[in-house]
KEDOMI-881795 format. One record per atom (N, C-alpha, C): residue number from 1; residue in one letter; atom name; x, y, z. Coordinates in steps of 0.05 Angstrom, whole numbers, padded with zeros to 5 digits. Example, Ala and Ser with C-alpha at 12.3 -4.5 7.8 and 13.67 -1.06 7.14 Angstrom:
<sites>
+--------+------+------+--------+--------+--------+
: marvex : baza : selo :      X :      Y :      Z :
+--------+------+------+--------+--------+--------+
:      1 :    A :    N :  00264 : -00114 :  00156 :
:      1 :    A :   CA :  00246 : -00090 :  00156 :
:      1 :    A :    C :  00264 : -00066 :  00156 :
:      2 :    S :    N :  00257 : -00045 :  00142 :
:      2 :    S :   CA :  00273 : -00021 :  00143 :
:      2 :    S :    C :  00258 :  00001 :  00157 :
+--------+------+------+--------+--------+--------+
</sites>
This chain:
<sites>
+--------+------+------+--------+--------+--------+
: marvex : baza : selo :      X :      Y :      Z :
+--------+------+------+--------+--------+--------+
:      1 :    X :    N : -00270 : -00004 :  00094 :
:      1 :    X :   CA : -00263 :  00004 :  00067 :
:      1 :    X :    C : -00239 :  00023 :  00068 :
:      2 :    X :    N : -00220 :  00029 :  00050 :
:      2 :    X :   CA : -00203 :  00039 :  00044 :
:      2 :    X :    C : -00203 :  00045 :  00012 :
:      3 :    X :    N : -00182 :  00085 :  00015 :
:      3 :    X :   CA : -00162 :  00074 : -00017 :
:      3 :    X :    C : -00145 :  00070 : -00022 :
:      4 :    X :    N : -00146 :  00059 : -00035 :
:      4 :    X :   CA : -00128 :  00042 : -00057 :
:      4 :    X :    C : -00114 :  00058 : -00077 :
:      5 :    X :    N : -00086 :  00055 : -00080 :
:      5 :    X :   CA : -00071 :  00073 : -00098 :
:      5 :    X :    C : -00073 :  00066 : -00126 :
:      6 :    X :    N : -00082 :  00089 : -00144 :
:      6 :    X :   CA : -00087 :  00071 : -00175 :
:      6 :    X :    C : -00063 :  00080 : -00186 :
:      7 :    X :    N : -00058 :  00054 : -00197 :
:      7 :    X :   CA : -00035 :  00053 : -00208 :
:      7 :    X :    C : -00040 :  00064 : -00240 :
:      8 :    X :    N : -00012 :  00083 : -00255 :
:      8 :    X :   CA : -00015 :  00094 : -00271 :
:      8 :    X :    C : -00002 :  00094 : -00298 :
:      9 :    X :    N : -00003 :  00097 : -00319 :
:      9 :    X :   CA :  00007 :  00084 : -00344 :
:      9 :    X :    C :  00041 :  00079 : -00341 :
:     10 :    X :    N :  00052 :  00061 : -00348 :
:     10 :    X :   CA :  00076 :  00051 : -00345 :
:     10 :    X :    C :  00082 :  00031 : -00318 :
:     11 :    X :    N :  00070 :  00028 : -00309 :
:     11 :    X :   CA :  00062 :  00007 : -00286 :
:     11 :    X :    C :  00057 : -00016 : -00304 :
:     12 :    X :    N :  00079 : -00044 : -00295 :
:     12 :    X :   CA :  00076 : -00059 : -00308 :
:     12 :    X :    C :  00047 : -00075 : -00304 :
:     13 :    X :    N :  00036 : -00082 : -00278 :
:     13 :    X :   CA :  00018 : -00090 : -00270 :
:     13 :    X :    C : -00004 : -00091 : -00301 :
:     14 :    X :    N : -00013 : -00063 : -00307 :
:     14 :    X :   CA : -00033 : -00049 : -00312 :
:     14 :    X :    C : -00031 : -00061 : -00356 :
:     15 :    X :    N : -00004 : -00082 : -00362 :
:     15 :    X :   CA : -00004 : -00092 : -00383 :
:     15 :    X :    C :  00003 : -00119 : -00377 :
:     16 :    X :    N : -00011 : -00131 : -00359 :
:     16 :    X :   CA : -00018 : -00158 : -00357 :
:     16 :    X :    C : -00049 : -00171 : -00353 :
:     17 :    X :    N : -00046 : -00203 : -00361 :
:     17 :    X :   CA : -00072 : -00215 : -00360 :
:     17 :    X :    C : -00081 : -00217 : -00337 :
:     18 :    X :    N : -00102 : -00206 : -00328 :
:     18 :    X :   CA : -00112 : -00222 : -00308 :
:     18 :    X :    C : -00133 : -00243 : -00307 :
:     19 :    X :    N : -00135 : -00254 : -00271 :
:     19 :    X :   CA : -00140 : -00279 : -00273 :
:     19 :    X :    C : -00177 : -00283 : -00267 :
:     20 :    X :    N : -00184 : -00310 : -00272 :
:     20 :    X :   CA : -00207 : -00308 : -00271 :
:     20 :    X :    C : -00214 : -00307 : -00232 :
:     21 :    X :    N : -00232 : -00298 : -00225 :
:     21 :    X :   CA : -00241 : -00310 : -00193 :
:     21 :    X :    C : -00259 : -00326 : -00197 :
:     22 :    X :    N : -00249 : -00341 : -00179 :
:     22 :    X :   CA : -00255 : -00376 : -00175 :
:     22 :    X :    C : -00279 : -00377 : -00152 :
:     23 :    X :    N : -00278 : -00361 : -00132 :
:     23 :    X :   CA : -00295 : -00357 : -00109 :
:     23 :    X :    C : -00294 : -00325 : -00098 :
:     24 :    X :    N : -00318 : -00322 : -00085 :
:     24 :    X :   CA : -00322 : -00288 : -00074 :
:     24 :    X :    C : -00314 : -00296 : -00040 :
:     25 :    X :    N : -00286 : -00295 : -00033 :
:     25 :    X :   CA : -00276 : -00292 : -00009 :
:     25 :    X :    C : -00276 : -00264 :  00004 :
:     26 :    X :    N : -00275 : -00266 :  00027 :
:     26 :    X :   CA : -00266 : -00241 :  00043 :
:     26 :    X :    C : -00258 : -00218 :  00034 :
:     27 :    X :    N : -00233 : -00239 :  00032 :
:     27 :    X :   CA : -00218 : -00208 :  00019 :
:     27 :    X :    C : -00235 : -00195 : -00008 :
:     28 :    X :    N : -00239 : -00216 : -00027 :
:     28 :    X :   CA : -00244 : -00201 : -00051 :
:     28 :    X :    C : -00268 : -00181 : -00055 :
:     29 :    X :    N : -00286 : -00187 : -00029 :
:     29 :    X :   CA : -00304 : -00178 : -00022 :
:     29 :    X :    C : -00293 : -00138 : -00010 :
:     30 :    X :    N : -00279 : -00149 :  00004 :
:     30 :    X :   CA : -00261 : -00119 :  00012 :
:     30 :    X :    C : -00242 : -00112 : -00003 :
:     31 :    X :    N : -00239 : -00116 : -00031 :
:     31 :    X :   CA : -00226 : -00112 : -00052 :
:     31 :    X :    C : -00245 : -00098 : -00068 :
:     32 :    X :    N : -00275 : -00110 : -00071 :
:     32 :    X :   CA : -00295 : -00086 : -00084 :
:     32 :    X :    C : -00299 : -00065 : -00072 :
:     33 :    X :    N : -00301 : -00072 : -00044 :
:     33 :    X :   CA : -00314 : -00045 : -00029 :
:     33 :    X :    C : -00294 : -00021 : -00032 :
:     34 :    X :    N : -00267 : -00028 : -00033 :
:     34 :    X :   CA : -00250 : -00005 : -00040 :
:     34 :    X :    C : -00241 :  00005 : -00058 :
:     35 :    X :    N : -00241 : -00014 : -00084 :
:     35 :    X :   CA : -00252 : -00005 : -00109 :
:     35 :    X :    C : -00273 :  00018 : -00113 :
:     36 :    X :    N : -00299 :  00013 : -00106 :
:     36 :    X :   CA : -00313 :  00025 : -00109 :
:     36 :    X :    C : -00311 :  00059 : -00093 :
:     37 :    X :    N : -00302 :  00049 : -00068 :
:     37 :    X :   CA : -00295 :  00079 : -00056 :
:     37 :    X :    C : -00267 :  00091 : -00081 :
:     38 :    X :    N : -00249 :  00083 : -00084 :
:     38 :    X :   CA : -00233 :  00089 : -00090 :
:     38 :    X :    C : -00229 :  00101 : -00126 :
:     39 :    X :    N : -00257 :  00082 : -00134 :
:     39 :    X :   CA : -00264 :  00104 : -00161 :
:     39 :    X :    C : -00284 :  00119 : -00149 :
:     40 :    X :    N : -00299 :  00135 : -00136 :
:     40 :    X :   CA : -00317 :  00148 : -00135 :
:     40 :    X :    C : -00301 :  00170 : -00123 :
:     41 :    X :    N : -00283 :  00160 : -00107 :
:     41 :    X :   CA : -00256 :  00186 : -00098 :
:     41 :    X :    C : -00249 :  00201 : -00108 :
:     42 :    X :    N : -00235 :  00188 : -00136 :
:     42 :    X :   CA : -00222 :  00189 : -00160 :
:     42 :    X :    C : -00245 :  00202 : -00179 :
:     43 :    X :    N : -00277 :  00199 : -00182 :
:     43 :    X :   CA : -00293 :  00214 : -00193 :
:     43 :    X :    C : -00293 :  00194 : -00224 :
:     44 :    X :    N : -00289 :  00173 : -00215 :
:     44 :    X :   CA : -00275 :  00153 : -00245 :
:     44 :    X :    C : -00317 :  00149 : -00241 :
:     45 :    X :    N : -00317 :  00137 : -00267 :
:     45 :    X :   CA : -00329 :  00115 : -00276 :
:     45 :    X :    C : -00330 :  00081 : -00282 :
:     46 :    X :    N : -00313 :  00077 : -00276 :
:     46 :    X :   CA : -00307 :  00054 : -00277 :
:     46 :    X :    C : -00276 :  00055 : -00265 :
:     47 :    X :    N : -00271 :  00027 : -00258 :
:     47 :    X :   CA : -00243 :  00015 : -00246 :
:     47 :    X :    C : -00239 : -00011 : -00248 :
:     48 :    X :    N : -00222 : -00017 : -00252 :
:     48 :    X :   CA : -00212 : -00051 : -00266 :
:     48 :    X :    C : -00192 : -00064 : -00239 :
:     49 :    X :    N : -00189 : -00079 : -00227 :
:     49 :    X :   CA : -00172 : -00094 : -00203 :
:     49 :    X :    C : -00147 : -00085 : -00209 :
:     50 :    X :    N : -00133 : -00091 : -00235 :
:     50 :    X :   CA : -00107 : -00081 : -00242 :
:     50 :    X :    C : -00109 : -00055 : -00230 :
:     51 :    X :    N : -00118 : -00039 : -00249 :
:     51 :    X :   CA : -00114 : -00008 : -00239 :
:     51 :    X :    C : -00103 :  00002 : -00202 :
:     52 :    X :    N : -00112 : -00020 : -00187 :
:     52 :    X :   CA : -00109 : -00016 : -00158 :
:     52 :    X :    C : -00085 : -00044 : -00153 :
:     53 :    X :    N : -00073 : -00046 : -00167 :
:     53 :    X :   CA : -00048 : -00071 : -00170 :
:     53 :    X :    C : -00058 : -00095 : -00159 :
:     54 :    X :    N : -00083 : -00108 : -00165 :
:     54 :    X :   CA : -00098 : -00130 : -00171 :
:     54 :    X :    C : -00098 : -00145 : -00186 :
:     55 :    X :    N : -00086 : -00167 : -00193 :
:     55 :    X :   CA : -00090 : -00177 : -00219 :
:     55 :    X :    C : -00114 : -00203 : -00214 :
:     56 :    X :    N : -00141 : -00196 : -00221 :
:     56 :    X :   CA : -00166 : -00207 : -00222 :
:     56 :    X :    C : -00187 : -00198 : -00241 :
:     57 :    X :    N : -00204 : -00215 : -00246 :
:     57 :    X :   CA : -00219 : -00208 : -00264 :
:     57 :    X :    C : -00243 : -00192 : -00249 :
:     58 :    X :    N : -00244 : -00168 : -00244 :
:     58 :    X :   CA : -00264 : -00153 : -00236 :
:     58 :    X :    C : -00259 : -00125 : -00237 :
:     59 :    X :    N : -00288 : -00114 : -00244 :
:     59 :    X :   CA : -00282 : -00088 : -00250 :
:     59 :    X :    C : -00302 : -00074 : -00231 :
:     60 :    X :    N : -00313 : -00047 : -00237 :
:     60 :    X :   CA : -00327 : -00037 : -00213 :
:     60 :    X :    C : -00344 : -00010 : -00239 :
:     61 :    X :    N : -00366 : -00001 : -00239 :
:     61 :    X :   CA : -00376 :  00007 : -00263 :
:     61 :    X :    C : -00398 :  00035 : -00247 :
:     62 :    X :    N : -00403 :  00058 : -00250 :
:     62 :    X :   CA : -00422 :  00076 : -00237 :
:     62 :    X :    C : -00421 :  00095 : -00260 :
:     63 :    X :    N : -00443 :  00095 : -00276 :
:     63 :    X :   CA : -00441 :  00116 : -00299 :
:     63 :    X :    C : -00460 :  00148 : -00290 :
:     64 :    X :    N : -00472 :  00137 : -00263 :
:     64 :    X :   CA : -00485 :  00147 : -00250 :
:     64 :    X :    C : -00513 :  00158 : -00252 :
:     65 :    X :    N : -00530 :  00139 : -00264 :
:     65 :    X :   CA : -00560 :  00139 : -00279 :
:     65 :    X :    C : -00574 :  00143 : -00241 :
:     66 :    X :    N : -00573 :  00129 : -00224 :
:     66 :    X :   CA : -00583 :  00117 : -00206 :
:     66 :    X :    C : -00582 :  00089 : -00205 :
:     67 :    X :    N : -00567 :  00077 : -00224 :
:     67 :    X :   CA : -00571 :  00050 : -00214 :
:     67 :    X :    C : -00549 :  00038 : -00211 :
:     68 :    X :    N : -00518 :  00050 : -00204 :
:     68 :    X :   CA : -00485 :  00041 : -00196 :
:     68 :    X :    C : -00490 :  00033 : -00173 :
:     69 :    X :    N : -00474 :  00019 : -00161 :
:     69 :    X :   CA : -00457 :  00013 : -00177 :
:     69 :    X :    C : -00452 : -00023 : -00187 :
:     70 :    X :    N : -00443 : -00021 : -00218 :
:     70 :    X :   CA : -00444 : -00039 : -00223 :
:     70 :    X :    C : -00417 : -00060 : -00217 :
:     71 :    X :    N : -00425 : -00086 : -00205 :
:     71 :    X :   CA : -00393 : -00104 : -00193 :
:     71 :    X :    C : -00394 : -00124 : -00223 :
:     72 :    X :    N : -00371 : -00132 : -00242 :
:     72 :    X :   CA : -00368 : -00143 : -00250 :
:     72 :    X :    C : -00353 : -00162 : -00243 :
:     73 :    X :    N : -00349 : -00188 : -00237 :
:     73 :    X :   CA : -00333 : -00205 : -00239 :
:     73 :    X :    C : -00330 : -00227 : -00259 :
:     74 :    X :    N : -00311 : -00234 : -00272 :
:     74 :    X :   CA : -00302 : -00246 : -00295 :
:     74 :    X :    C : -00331 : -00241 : -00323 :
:     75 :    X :    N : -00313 : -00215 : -00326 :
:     75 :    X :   CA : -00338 : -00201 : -00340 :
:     75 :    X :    C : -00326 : -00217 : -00368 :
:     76 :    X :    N : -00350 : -00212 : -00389 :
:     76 :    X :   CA : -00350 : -00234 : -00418 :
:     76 :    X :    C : -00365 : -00215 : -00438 :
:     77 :    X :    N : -00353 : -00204 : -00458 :
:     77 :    X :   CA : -00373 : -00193 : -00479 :
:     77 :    X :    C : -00377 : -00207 : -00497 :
:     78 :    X :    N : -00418 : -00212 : -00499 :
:     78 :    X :   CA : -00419 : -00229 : -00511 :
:     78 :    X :    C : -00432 : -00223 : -00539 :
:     79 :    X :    N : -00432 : -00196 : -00547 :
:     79 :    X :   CA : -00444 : -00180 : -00558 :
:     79 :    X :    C : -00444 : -00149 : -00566 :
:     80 :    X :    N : -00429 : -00142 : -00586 :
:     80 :    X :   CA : -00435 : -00115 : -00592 :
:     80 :    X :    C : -00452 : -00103 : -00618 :
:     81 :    X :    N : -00450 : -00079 : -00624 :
:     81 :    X :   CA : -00478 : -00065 : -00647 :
:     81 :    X :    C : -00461 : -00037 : -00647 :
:     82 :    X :    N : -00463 : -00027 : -00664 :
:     82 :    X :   CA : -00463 :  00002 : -00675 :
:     82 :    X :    C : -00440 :  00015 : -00674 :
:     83 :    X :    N : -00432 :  00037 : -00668 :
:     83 :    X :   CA : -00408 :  00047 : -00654 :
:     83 :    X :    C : -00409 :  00075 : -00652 :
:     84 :    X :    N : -00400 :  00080 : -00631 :
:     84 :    X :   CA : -00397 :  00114 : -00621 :
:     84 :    X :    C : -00363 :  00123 : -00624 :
:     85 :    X :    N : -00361 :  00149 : -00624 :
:     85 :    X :   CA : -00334 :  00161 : -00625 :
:     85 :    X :    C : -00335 :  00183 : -00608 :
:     86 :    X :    N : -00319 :  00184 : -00582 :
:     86 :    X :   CA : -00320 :  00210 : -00569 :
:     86 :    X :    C : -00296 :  00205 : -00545 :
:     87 :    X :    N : -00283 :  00226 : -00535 :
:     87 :    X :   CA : -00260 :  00230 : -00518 :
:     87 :    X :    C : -00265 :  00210 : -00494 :
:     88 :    X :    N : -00241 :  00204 : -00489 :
:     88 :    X :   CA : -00236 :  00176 : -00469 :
:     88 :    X :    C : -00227 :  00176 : -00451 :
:     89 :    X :    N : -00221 :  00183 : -00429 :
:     89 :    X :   CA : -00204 :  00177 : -00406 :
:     89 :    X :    C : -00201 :  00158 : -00395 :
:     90 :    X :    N : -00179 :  00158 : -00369 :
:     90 :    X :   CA : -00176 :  00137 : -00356 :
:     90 :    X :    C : -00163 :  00149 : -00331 :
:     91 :    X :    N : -00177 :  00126 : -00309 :
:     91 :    X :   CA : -00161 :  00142 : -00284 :
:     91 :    X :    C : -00125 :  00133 : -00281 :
:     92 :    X :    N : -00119 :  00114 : -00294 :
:     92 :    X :   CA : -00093 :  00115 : -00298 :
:     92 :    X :    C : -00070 :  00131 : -00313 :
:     93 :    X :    N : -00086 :  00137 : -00326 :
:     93 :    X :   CA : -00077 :  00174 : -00343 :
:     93 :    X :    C : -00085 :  00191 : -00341 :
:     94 :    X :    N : -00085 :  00203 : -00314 :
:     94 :    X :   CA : -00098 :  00224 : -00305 :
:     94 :    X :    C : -00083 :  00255 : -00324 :
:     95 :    X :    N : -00117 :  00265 : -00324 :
:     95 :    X :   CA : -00108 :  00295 : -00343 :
:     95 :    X :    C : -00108 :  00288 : -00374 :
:     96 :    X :    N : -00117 :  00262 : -00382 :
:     96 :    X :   CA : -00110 :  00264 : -00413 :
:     96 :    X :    C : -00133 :  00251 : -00424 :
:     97 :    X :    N : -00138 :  00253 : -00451 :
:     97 :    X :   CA : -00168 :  00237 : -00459 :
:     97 :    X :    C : -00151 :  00241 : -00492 :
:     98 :    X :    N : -00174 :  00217 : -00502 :
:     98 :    X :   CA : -00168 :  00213 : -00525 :
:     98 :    X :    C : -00190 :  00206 : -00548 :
:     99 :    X :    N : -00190 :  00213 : -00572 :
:     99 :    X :   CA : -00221 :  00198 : -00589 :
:     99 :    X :    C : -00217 :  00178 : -00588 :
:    100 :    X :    N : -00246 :  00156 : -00580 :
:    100 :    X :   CA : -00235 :  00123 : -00585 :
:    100 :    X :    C : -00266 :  00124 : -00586 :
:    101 :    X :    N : -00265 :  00099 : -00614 :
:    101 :    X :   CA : -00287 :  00095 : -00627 :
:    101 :    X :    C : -00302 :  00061 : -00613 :
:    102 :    X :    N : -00320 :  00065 : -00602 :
:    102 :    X :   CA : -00327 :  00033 : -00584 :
:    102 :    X :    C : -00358 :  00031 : -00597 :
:    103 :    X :    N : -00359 :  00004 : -00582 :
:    103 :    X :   CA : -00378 :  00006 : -00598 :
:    103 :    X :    C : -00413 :  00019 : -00574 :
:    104 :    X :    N : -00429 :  00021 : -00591 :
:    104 :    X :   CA : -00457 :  00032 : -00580 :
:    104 :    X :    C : -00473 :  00017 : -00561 :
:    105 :    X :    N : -00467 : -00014 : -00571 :
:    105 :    X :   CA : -00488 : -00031 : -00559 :
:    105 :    X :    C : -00472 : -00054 : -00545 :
:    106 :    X :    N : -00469 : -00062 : -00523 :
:    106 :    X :   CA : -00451 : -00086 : -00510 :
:    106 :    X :    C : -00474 : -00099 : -00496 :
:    107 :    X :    N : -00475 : -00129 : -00499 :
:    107 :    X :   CA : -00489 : -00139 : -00477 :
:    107 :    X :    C : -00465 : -00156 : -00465 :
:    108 :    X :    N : -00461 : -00161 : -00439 :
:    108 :    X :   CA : -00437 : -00175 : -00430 :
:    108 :    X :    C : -00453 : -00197 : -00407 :
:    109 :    X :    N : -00435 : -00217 : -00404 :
:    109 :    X :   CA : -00446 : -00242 : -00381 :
:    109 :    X :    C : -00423 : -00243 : -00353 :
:    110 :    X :    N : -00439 : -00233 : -00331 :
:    110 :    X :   CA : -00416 : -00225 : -00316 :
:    110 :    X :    C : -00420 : -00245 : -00289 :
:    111 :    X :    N : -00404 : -00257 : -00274 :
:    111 :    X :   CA : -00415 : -00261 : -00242 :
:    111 :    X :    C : -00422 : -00233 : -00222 :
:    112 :    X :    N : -00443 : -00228 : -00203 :
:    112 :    X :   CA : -00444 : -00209 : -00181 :
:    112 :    X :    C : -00425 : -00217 : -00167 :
:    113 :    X :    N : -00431 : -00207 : -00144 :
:    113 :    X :   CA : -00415 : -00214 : -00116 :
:    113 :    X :    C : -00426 : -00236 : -00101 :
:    114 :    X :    N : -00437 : -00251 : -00101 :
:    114 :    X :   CA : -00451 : -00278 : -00090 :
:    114 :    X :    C : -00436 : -00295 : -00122 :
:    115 :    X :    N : -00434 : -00292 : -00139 :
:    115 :    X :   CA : -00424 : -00312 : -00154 :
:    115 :    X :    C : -00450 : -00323 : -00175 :
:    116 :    X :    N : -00469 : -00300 : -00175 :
:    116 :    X :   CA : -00484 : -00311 : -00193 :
:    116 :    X :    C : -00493 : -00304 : -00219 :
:    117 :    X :    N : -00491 : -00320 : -00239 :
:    117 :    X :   CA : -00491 : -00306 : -00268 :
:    117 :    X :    C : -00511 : -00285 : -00280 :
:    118 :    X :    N : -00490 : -00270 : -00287 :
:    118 :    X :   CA : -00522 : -00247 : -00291 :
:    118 :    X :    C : -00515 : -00242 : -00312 :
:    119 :    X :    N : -00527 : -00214 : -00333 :
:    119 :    X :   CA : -00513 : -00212 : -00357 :
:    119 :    X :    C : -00519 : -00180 : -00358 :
:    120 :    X :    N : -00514 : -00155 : -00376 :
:    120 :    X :   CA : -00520 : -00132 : -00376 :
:    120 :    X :    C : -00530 : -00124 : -00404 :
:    121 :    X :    N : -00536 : -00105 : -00408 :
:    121 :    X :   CA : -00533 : -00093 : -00435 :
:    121 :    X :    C : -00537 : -00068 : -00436 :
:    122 :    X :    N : -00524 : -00057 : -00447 :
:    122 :    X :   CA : -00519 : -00028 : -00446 :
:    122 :    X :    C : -00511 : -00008 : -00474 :
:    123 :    X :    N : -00521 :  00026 : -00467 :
:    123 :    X :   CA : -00509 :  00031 : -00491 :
:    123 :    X :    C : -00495 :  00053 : -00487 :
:    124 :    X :    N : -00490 :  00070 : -00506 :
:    124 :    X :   CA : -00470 :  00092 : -00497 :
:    124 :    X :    C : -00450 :  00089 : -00476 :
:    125 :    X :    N : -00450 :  00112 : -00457 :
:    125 :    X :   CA : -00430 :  00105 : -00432 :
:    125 :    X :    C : -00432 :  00084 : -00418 :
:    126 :    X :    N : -00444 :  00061 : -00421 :
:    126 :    X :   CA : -00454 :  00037 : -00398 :
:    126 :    X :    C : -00429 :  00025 : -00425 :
:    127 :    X :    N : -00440 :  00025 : -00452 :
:    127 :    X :   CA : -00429 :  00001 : -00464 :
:    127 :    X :    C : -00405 :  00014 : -00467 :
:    128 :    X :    N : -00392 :  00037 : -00467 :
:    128 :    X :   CA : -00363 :  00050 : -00469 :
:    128 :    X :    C : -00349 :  00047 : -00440 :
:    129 :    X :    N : -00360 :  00041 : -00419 :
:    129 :    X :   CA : -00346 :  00036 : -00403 :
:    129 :    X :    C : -00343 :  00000 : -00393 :
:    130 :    X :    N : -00358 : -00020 : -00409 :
:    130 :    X :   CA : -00351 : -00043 : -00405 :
:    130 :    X :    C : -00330 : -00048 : -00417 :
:    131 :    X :    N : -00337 : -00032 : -00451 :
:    131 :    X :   CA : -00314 : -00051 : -00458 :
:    131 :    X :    C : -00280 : -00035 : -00455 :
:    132 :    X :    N : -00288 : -00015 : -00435 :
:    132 :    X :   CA : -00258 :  00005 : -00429 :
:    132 :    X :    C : -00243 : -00012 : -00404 :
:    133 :    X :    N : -00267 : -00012 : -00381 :
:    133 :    X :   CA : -00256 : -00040 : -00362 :
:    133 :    X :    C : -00250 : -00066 : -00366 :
:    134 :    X :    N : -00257 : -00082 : -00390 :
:    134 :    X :   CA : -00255 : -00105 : -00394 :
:    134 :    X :    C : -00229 : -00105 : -00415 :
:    135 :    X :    N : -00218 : -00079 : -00423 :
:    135 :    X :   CA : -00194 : -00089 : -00438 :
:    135 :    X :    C : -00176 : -00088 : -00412 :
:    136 :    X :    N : -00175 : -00071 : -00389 :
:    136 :    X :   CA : -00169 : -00072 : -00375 :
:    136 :    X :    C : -00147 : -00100 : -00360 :
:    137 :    X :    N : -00169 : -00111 : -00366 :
:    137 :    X :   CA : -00168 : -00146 : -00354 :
:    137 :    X :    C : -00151 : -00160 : -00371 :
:    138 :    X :    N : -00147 : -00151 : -00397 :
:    138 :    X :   CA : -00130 : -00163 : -00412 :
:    138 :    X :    C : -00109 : -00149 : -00419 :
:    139 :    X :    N : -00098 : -00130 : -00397 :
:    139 :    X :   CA : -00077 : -00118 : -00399 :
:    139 :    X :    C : -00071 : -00084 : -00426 :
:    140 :    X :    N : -00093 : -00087 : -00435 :
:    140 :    X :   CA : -00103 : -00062 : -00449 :
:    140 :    X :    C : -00111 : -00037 : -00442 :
:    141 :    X :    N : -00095 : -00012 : -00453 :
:    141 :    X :   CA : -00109 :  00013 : -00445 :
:    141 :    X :    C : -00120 :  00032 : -00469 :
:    142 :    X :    N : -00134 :  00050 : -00461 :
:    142 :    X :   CA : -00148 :  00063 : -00491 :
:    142 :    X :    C : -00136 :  00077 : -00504 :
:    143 :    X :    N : -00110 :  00081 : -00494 :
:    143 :    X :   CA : -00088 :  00103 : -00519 :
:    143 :    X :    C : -00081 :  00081 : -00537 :
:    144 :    X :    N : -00084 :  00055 : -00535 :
:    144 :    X :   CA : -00065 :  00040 : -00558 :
:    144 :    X :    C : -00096 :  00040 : -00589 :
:    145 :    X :    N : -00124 :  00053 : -00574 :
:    145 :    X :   CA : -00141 :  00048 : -00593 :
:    145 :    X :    C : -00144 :  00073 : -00599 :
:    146 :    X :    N : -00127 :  00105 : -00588 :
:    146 :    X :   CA : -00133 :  00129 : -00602 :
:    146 :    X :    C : -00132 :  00130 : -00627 :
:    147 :    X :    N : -00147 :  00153 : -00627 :
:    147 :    X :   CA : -00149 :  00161 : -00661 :
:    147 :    X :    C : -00146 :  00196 : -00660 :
:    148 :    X :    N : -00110 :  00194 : -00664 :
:    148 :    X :   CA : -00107 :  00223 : -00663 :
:    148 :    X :    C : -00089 :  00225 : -00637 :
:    149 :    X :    N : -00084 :  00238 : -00632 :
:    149 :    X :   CA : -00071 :  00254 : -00609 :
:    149 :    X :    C : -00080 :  00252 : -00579 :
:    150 :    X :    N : -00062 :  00244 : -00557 :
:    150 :    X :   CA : -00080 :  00246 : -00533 :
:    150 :    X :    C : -00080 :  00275 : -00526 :
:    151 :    X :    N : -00100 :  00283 : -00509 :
:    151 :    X :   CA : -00093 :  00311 : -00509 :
:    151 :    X :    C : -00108 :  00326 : -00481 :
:    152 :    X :    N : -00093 :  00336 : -00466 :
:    152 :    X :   CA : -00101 :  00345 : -00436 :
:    152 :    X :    C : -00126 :  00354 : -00427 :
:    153 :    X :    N : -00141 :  00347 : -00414 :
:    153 :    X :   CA : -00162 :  00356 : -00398 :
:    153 :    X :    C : -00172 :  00371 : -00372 :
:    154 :    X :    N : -00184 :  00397 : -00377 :
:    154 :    X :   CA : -00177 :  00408 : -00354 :
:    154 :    X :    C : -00204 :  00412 : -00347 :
:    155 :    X :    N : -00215 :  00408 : -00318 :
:    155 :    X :   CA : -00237 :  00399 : -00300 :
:    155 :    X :    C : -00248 :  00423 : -00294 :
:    156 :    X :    N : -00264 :  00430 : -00291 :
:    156 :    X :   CA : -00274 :  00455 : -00277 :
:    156 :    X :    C : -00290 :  00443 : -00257 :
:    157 :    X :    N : -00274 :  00456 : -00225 :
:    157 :    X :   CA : -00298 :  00455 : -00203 :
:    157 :    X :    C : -00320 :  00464 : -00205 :
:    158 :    X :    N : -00340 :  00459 : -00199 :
:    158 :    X :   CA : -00369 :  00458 : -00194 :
:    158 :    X :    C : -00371 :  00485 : -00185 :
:    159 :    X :    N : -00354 :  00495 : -00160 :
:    159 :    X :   CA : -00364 :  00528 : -00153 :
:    159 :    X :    C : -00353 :  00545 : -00168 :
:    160 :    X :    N : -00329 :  00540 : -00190 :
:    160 :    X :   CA : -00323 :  00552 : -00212 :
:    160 :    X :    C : -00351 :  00555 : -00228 :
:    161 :    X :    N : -00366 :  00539 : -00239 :
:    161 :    X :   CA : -00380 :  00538 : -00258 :
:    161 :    X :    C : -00407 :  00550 : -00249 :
:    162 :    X :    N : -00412 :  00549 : -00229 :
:    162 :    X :   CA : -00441 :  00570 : -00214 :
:    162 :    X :    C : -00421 :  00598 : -00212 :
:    163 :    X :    N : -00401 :  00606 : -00206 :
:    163 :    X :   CA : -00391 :  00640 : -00215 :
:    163 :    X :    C : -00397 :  00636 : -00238 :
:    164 :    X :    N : -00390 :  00625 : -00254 :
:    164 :    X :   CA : -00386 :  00634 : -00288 :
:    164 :    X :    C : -00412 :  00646 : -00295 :
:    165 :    X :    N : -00437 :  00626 : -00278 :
:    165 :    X :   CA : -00465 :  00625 : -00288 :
:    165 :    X :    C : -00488 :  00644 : -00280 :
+--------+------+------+--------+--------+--------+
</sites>
């Protein structure tokens, strides 16, 4: 496994279609595994193939309940319900977040990594991060769906926040 450099807003890559996978080869197989290292590096929640200058339909998903990480391949929403509004990031815009209103409830039909049809459903951050990776795939990022201003985010380390406490 390795990382992978994520590519970052203005990268043409990252506003194109990508393609469907046809078969789970080798490589694409060592294309998730470094995905997955490579958002968990990154501290992301999700990661889309583009983002790592991939153009395929797969994304990589850990909202971090205990049960990530999730492999999407030629993910499909086949279903949404309700809608939430709350700040957005992306690891391709690092430092910035935005309000974007998605919706609450997504169920989606995805292949695993063996190629076999499965489907999800999710709410809150499970369903805010399908359908954040899956615009992904269609060359989409979440500033074109802000509402308001993007506006900087600043992280606090973990041993920052036990001093504070």
């Amino acid at each position: 496994m390795a990382l992978r450099n994520i590519r970052v807003q203005g990268d043409p890559v990252l506003n194109k279609v990508c393609k469907p996978v046809k078969e789970v080869t080798p490589r694409i197989r060592e294309l998730i595994d470094d995905m997955i290292e490579t958002m968990y590096d990154a501290n992301g929640v999700g990661l889309a193939a583009p983002q790592v200058g991939i153009l395929k339909r797969i994304v990589v998903i850990d909202i971090y309940d205990g049960n990530g990480p999730l492999v999407m391949i030629n993910p499909e929403i086949l279903e949404t319900s309700g809608e939430q509004t709350g700040d957005e990031g992306c690891l391709s815009i690092p430092g910035k977040a935005a309000q974007v209103t998605r919706p609450n409830y997504v169920k989606a039909r995805f292949f695993d990594e063996d190629m076999n049809e499965c489907e999800v459903e999710g709410e809150e951050l499970l369903a805010r991060a399908i359908c954040h990776e899956t615009d992904h795939l269609d060359g989409h990022l979440y500033v074109e769906k802000a509402e308001g201003p993007i506006h900087d985010v600043v992280y606090v380390e973990e041993d920052e926040e036990e001093e504070e406490a």
